[in-house]
Each structure stands twice: as C-alpha cells, then as structure tokens.
mmCIF file of the C-alpha atoms, coordinates in Angstrom:
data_MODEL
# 
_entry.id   MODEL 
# 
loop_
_atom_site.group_PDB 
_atom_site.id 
_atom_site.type_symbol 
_atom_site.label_atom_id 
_atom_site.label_alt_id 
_atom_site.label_comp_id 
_atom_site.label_asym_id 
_atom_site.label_entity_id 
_atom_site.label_seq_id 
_atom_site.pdbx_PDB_ins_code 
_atom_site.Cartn_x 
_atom_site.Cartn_y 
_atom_site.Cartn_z 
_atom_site.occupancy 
_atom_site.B_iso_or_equiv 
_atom_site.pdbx_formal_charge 
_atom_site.auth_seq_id 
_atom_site.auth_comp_id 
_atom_site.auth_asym_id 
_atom_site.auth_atom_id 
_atom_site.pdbx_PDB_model_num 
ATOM 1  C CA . UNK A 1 1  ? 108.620 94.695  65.699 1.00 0.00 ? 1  UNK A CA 1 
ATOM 2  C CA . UNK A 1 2  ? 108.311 98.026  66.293 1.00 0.00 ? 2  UNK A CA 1 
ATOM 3  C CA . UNK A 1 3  ? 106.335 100.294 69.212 1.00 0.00 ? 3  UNK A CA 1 
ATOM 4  C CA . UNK A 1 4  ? 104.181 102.617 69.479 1.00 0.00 ? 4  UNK A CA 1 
ATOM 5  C CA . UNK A 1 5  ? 105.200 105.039 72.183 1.00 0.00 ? 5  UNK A CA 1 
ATOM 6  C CA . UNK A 1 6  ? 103.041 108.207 71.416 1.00 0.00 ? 6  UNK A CA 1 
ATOM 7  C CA . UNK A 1 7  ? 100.049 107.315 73.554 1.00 0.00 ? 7  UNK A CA 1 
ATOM 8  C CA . UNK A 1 8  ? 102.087 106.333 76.580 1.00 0.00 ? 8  UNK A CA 1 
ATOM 9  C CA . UNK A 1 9  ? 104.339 109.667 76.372 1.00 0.00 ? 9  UNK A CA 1 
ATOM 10 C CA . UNK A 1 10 ? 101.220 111.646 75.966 1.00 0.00 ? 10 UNK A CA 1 
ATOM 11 C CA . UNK A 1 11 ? 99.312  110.284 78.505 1.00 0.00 ? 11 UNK A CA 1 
ATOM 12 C CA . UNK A 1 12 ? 102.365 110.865 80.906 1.00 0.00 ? 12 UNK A CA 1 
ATOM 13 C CA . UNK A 1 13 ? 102.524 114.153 80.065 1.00 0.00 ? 13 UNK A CA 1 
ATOM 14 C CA . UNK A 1 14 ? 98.953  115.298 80.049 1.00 0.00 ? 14 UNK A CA 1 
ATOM 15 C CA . UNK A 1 15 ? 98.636  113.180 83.653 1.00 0.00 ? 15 UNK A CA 1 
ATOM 16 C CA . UNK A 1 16 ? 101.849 115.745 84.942 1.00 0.00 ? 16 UNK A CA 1 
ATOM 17 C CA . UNK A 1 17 ? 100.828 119.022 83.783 1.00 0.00 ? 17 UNK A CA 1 
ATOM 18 C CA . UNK A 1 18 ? 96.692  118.611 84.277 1.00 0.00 ? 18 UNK A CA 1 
ATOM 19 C CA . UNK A 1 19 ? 97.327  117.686 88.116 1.00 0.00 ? 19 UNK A CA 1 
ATOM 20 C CA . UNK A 1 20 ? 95.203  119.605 90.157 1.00 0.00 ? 20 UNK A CA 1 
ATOM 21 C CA . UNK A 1 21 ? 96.768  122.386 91.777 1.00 0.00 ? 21 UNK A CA 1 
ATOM 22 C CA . UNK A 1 22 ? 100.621 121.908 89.646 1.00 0.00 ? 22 UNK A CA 1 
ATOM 23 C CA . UNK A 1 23 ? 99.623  124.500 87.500 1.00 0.00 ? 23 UNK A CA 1 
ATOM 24 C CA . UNK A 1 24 ? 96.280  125.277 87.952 1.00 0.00 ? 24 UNK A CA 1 
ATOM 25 C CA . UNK A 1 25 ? 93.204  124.246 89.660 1.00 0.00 ? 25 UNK A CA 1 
ATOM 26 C CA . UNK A 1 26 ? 89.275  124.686 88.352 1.00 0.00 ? 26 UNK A CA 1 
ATOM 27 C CA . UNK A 1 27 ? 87.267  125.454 90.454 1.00 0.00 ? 27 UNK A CA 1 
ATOM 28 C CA . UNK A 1 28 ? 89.454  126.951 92.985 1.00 0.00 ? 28 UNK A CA 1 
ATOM 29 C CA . UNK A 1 29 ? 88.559  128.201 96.651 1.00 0.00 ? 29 UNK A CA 1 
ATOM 30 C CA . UNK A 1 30 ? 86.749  131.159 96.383 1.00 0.00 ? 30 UNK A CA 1 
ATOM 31 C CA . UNK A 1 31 ? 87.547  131.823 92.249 1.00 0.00 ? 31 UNK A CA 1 
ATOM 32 C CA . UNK A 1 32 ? 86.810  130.030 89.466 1.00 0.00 ? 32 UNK A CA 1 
ATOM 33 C CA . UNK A 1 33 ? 91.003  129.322 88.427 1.00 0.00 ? 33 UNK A CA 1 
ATOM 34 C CA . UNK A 1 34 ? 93.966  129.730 90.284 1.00 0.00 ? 34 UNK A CA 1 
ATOM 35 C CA . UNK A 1 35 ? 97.544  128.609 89.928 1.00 0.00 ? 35 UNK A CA 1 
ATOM 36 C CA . UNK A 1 36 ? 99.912  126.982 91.160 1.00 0.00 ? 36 UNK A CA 1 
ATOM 37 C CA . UNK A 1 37 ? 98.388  126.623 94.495 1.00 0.00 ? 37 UNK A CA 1 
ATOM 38 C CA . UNK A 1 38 ? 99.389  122.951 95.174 1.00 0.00 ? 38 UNK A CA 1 
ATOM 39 C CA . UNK A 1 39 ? 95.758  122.470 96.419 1.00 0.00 ? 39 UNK A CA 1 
ATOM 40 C CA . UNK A 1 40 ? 93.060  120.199 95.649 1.00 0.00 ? 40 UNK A CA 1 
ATOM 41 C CA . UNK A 1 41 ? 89.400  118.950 96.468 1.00 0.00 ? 41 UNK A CA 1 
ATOM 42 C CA . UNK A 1 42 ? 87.117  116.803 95.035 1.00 0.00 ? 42 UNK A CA 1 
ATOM 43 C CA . UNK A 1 43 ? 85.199  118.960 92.205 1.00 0.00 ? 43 UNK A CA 1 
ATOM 44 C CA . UNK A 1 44 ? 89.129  120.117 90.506 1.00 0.00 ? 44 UNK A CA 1 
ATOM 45 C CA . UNK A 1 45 ? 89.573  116.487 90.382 1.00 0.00 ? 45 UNK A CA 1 
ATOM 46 C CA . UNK A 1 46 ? 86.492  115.764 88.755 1.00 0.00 ? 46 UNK A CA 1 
ATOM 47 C CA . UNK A 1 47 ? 86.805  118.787 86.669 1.00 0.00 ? 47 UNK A CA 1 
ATOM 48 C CA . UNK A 1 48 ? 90.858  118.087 85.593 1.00 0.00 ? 48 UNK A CA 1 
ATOM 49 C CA . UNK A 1 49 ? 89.821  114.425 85.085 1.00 0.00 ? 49 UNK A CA 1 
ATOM 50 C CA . UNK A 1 50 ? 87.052  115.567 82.557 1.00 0.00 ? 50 UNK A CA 1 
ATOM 51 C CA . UNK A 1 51 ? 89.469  118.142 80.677 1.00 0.00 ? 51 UNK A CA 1 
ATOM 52 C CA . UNK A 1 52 ? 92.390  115.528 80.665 1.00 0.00 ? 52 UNK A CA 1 
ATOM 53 C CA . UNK A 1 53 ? 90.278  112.905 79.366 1.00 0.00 ? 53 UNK A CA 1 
ATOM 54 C CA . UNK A 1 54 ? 88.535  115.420 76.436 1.00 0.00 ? 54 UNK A CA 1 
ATOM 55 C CA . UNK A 1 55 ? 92.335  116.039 75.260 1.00 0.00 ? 55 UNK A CA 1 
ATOM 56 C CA . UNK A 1 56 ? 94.079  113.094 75.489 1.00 0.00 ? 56 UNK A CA 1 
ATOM 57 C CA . UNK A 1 57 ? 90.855  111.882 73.106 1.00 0.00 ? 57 UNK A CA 1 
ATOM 58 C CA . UNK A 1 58 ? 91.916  114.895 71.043 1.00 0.00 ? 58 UNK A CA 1 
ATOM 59 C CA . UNK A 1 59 ? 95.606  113.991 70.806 1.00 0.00 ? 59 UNK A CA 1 
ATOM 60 C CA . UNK A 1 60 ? 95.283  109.916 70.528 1.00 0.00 ? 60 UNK A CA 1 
ATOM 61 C CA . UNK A 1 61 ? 92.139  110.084 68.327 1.00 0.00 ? 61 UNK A CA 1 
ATOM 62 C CA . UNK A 1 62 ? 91.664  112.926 66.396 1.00 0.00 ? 62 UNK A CA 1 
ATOM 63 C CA . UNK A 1 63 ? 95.364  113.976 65.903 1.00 0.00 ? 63 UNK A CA 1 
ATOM 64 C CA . UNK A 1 64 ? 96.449  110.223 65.689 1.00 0.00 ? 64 UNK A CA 1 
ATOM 65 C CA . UNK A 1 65 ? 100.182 111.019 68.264 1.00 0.00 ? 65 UNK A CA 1 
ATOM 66 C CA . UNK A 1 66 ? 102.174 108.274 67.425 1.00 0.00 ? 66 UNK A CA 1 
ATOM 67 C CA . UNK A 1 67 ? 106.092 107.419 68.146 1.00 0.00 ? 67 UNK A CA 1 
ATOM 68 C CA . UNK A 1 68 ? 107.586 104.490 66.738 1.00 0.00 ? 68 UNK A CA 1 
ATOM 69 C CA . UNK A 1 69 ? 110.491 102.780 68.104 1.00 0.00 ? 69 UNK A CA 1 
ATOM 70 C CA . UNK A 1 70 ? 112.255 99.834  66.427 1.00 0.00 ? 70 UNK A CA 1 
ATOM 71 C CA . UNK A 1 71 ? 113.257 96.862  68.675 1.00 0.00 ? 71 UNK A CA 1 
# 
C-alpha cells in the first residue's frame, strides 16, 4: 500500500510561509503589504486564509501534487 504524501507536505508548507506577518502581511498597518513584520490582526488573517486556501486548491486540484511513498 502505498501513500500519498503531496497534499500533507503542501499544505505544511503553504500553512509556514502564508503566516501572517513571517513573510508578509496584507493589509498591513498603515500600507497595503509589508514584510516580515511578525505582526498580525484580524483582516491579514482573513485575507492570508483566503489566499492560502485559493492556492492550495491550485496545487491539490488543478496541478494534481502528489508524493507516493511505498510502505
């Protein structure tokens, strides 16, 4: 049996880099982007949660990421 580890590993890695504030947060106080500002507030999570779930659709759908491990 063999499994499918490209949804988990993407998912990982989109949740890590599309944290609000690692590398860049939208809407940011006073500007519309900044980064690397380690900040947050409710609209950049709203707004990273919207952009993280439009690619991770892109990647797991559309694309079709997947990673195959025998047991």
């Amino acid at each position: 049996m063999s499994a499918d580890w490209g949804p988990v590993l993407v998912a990982t890695l989109l949740f890590v880099l599309l944290t609000p504030g690692l590398l860049f947060q939208i809407p940011a106080k006073g500007k519309v982007i900044e980064f690397g500002n380690m900040h947050t507030s409710g609209a950049s999570i709203l707004v990273h949660a919207l952009i993280y779930f439009g690619v991770i659709t892109i990647f797991l759908i559309a694309i079709g990421v997947h990673i195959h491990t025998d047991n």
